[in-house]
C-alpha positions as CSV (number, residue, x, y, z in Angstrom):
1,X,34.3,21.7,106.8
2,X,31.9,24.5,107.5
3,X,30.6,25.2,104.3
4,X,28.2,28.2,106.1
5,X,31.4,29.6,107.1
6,X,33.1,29.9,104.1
7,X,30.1,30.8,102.0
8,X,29.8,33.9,104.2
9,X,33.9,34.7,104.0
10,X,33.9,34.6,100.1
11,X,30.9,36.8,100.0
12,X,32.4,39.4,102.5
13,X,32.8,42.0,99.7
14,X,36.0,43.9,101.2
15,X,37.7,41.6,103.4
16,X,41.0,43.2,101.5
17,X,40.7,46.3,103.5
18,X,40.8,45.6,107.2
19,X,41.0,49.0,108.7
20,X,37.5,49.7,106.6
21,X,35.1,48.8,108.8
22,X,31.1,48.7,107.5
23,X,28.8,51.6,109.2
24,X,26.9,50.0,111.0
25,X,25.6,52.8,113.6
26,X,21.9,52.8,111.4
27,X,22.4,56.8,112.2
28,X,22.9,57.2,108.1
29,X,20.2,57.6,105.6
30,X,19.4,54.2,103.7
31,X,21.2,53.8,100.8
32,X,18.3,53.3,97.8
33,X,19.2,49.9,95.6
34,X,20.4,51.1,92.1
35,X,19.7,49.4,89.1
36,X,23.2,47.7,88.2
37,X,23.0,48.5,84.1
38,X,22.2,51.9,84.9
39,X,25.0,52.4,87.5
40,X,27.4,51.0,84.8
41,X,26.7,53.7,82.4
42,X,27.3,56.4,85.1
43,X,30.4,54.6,86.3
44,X,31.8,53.8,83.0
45,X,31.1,58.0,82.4
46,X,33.0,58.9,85.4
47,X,36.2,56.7,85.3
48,X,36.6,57.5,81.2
49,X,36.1,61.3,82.3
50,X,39.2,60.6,85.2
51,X,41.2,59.1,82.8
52,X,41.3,61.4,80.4
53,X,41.6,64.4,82.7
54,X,44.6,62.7,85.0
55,X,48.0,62.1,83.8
56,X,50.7,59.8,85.6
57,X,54.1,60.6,85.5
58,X,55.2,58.1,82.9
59,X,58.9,59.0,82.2
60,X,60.1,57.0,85.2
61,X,59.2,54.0,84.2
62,X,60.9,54.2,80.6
63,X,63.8,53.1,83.4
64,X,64.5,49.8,84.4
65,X,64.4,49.5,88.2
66,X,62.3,48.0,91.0
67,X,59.7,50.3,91.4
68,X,56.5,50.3,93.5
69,X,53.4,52.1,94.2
70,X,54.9,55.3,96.1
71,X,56.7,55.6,92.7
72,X,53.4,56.2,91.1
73,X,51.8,59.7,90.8
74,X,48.9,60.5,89.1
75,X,48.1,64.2,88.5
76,X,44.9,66.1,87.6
77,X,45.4,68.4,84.3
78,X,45.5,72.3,85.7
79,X,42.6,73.9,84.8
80,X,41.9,77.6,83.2
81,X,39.5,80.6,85.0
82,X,36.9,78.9,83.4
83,X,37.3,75.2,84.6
84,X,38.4,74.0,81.5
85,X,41.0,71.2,81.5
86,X,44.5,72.6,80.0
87,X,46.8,70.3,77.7
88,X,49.8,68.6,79.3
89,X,52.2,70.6,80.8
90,X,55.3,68.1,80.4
91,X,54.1,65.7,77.5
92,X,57.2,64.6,77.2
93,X,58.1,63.0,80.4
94,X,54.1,62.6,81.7
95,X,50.9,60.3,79.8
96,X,47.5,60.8,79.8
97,X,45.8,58.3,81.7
98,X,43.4,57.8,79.2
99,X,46.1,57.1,76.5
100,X,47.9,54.7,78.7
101,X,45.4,52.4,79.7
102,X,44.7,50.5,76.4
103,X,41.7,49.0,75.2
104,X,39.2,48.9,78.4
105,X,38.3,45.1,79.9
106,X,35.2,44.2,79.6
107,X,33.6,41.0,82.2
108,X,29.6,40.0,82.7
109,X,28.9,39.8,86.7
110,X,25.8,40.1,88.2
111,X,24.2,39.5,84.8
112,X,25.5,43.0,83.9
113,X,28.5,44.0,81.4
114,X,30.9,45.7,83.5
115,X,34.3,47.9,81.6
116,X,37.2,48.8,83.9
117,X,40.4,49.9,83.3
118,X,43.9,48.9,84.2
119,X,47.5,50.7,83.8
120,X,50.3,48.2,83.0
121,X,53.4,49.5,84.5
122,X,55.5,45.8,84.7
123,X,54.3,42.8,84.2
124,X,56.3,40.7,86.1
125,X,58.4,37.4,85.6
126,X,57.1,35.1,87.5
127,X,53.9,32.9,87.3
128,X,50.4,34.4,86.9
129,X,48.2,33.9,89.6
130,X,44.9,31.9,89.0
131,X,41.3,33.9,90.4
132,X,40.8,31.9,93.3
133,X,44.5,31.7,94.9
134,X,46.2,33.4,97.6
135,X,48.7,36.5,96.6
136,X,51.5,37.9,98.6
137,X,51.0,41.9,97.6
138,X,51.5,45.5,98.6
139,X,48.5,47.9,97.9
140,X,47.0,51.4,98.3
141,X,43.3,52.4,97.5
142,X,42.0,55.5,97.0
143,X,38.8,57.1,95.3
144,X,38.6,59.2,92.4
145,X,39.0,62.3,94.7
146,X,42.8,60.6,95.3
147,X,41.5,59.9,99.1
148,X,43.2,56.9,100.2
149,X,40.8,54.6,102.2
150,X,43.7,51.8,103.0
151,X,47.0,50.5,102.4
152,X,49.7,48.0,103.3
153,X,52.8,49.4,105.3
154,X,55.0,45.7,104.3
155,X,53.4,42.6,101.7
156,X,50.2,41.3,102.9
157,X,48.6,37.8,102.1
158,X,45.2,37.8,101.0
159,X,43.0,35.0,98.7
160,X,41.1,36.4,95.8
161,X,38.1,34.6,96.8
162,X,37.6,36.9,100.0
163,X,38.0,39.9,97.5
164,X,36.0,42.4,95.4
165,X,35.5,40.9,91.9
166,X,37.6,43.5,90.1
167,X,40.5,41.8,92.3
168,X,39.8,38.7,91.1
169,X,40.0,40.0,87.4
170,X,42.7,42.1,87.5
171,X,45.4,40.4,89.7
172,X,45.4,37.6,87.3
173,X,46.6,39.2,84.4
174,X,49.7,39.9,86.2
175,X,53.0,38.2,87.1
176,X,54.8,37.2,90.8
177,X,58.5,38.5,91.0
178,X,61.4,35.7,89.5
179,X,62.8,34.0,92.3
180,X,62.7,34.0,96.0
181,X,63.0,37.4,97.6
182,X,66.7,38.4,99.1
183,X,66.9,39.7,102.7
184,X,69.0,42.8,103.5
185,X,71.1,43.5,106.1
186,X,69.1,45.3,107.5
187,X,66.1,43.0,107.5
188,X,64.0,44.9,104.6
189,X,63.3,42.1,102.2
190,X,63.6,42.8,98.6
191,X,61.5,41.2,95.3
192,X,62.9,41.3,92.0
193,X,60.5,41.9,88.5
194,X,57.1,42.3,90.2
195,X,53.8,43.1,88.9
196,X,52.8,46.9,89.0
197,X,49.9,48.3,88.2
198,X,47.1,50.1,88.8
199,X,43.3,49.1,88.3
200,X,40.4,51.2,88.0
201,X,37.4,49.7,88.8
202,X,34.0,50.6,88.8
203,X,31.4,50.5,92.2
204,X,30.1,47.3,90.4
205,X,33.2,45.4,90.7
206,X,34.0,46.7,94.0
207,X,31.3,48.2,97.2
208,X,28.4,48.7,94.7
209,X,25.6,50.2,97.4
210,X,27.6,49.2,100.5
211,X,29.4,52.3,102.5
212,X,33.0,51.7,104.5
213,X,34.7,54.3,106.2
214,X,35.1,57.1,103.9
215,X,33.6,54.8,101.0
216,X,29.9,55.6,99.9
217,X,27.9,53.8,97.9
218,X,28.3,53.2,94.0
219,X,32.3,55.0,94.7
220,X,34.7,53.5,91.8
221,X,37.9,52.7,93.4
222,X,41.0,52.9,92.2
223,X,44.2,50.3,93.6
224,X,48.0,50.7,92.8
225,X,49.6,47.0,93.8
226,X,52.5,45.4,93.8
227,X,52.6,41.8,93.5
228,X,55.0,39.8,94.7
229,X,53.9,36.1,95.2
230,X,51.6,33.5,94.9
231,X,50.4,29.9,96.1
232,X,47.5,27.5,94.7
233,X,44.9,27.4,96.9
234,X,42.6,23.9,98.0
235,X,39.6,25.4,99.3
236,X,38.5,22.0,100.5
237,X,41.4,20.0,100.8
238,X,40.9,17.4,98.9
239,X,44.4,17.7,97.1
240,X,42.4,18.8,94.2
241,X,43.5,22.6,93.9
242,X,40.6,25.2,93.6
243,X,41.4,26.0,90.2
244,X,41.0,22.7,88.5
245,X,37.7,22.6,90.1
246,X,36.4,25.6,88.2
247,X,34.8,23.0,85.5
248,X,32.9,24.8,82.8
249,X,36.4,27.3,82.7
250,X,34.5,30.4,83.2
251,X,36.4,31.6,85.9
252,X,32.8,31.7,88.8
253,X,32.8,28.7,91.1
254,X,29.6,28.4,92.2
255,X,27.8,27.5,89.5
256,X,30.0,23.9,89.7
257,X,28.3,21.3,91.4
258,X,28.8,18.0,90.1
259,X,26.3,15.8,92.5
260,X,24.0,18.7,92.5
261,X,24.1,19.0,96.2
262,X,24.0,22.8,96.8
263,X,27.9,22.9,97.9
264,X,29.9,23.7,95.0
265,X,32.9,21.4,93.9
266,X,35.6,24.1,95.7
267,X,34.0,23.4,98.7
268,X,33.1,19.8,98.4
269,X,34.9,16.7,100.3
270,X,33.0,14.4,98.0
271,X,32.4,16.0,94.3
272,X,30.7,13.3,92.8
273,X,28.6,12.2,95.6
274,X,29.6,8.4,96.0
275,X,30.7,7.9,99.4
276,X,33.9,7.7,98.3
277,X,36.0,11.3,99.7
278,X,37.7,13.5,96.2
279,X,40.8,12.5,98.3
280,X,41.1,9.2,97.7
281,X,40.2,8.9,94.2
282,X,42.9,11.0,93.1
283,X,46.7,9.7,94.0
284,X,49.6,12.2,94.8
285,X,53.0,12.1,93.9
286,X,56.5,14.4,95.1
287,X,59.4,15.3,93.3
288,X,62.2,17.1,94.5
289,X,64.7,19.1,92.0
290,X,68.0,20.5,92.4
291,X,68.3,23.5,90.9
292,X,71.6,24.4,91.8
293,X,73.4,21.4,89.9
294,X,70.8,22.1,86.6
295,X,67.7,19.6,87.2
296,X,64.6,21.3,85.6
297,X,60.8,20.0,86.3
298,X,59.7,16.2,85.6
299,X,57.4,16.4,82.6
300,X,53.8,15.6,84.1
301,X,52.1,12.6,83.0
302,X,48.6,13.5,81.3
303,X,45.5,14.7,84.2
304,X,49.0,15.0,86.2
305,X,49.0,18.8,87.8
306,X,51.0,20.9,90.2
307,X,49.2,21.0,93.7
308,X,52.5,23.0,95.8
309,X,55.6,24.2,94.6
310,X,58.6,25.4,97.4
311,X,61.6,26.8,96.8
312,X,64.4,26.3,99.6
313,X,67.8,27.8,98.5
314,X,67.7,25.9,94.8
315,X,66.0,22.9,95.7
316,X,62.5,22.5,95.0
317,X,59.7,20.0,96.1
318,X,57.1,19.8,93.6
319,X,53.9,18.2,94.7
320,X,51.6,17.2,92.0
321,X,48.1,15.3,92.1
322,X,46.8,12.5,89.4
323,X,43.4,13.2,88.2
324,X,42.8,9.2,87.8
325,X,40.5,8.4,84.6
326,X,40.2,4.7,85.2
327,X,37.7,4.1,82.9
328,X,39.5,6.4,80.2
329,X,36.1,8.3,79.0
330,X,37.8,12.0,79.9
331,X,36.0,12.3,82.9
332,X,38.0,12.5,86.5
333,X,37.0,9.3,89.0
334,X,36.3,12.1,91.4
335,X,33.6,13.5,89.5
336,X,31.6,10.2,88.2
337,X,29.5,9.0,90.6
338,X,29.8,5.5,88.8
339,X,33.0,5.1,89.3
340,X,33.7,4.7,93.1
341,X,37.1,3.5,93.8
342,X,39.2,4.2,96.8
343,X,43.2,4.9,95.4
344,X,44.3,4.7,98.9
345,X,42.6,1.7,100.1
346,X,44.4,-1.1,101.3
């Protein structure tokens, strides 16, 4: 396991948008380092003054239907001889950004309290992603000029840890779509009760002082997804998914280390430091349900969790890992150095 390698993917800040590529041609002026608090406050200012001077055309989505992000249009208010914004033409079947949105989110990063702003169109029915697993997703990204900077032409795969943070925040509040996706004639495959939504983000939570492509520094972005899928990630492959190694719960990774040896837990083939591999103090178990005659999941035994769920036409294989406590003190073997016992030894 490289951890050099990884340390320098996670912290790529916009691996999301491949056809973005840095300048790099040192023929720009440098970009002068902002003071993050500051730069909120003039963020914050700009994305409130969007949202309450765009309106989306609401109506549509009073209708049930499979919608997606060509579906949504957002619309600056007309304007009068004198620049001032006009009321709503079409109240009725159009919102208000700004009235739309709800109460703003709120998240520290960097040390600094960062609001941002997301538009709920459909939740979804499926499961909710955690922040550090892979999603299977259409997007489109554009500034606040309505400029799009990248998109997806079909689903794409991506894992929120190679992402901006505002990804990582946002994604998880929504939902996958129910079931496995049906495949057309034709070929076009089609999801059912998917996330929608669109996320407005500040430069803090996205390229802060970095430029891409038509991207300058301290730009807020704004991203209309679709999201489709989702699959538990194991960073390290220790069967112990990336999620559960998120100790103190507070959704940042790096700050858990258990042996204190500079390479957090996610990334770690031995957590606690023992000699013993996280792999063999943990045991594995399978399970395989049958939908289609009524079988519903086993009920996991306690520290028992799902590692990998498939789904292949009804029957599903459920692989799950044991968090073994063998000295029953609420503390995984994996992650106490004094206990050092190999599960899989002979």
């Amino acid at each position: 396991m490289n951890f050099r390698k990884i340390t320098l993917g996670v912290f790529s800040l916009l691996l999301l948008f491949s056809s973005c590529k840095k300048d790099d041609d040192g023929g720009g002026p440098a970009v002068v380092e902002r003071d993050r608090t500051e730069q909120q406050l003039i963020d914050n200012d700009s994305l409130v003054g969007y949202l309450e001077t765009h309106y989306y055309n609401s109506s549509l989505f009073e209708t049930p239907g499979n919608y997606g992000i060509s579906d949504i249009v957002i619309e600056e208010l007309d304007q009068d001889e004198d620049g001032n914004y006009l009321p709503l033409e079409d109240p009725e079947n159009t919102t208000l950004l700004i009235d739309a949105v709800g109460s703003p989110r709120t998240t520290t990063y960097q040390d600094v309290e960062y609001t941002y702003y997301v538009l709920s169109l459909n939740e979804g029915g499926g499961v909710m992603p955690n922040f550090c697993d892979s999603v299977r997703l259409n997007y489109s990204g554009m500034l606040q000029d309505h400029e799009v900077f990248d998109s997806t032409v079909t689903p794409a795969t991506f894992d929120l840890m190679q992402l901006i943070e505002g990804w990582r925040l946002v994604i998880p509040e929504f939902k996958t779509a129910v079931g496995n996706p049906s495949i057309g004639d034709d070929g076009i495959i089609t999801y059912e009760n998917y996330g929608l939504g669109v996320m407005f983000l500040p430069s803090g939570l996205g390229y802060y002082g970095s430029t891409s492509g038509v991207i300058s520094a301290y730009s807020n972005l704004i991203f209309k997804f679709e999201l489709f899928q989702t699959e538990l990630n194991d960073h390290d492959e220790d069967l112990v998914p990336t999620y559960l190694e998120d100790i103190d719960g507070e959704d940042e990774l790096y700050n858990d280390d258990t042996d204190g040896d500079d390479i957090p837990d996610f990334v770690d083939i031995d957590d606690d430091g023992d000699g013993v591999a996280t792999i063999n103090e943990v045991r594995t178990y399978s399970y395989s349900i049958d939908t289609t005659i009524g079988e519903e999941d086993p009920l996991l035994a306690e520290n028992e969790y799902v590692r990998k769920r498939t789904n292949n036409n009804g029957i599903i294989t459920l692989k799950t890992v044991v968090l073994v406590d063998s000295d029953s003190n609420d503390v995984p073997d994996y992650l106490q150095e004094s206990i050092a016992v190999n599960l899989n030894e002979d």
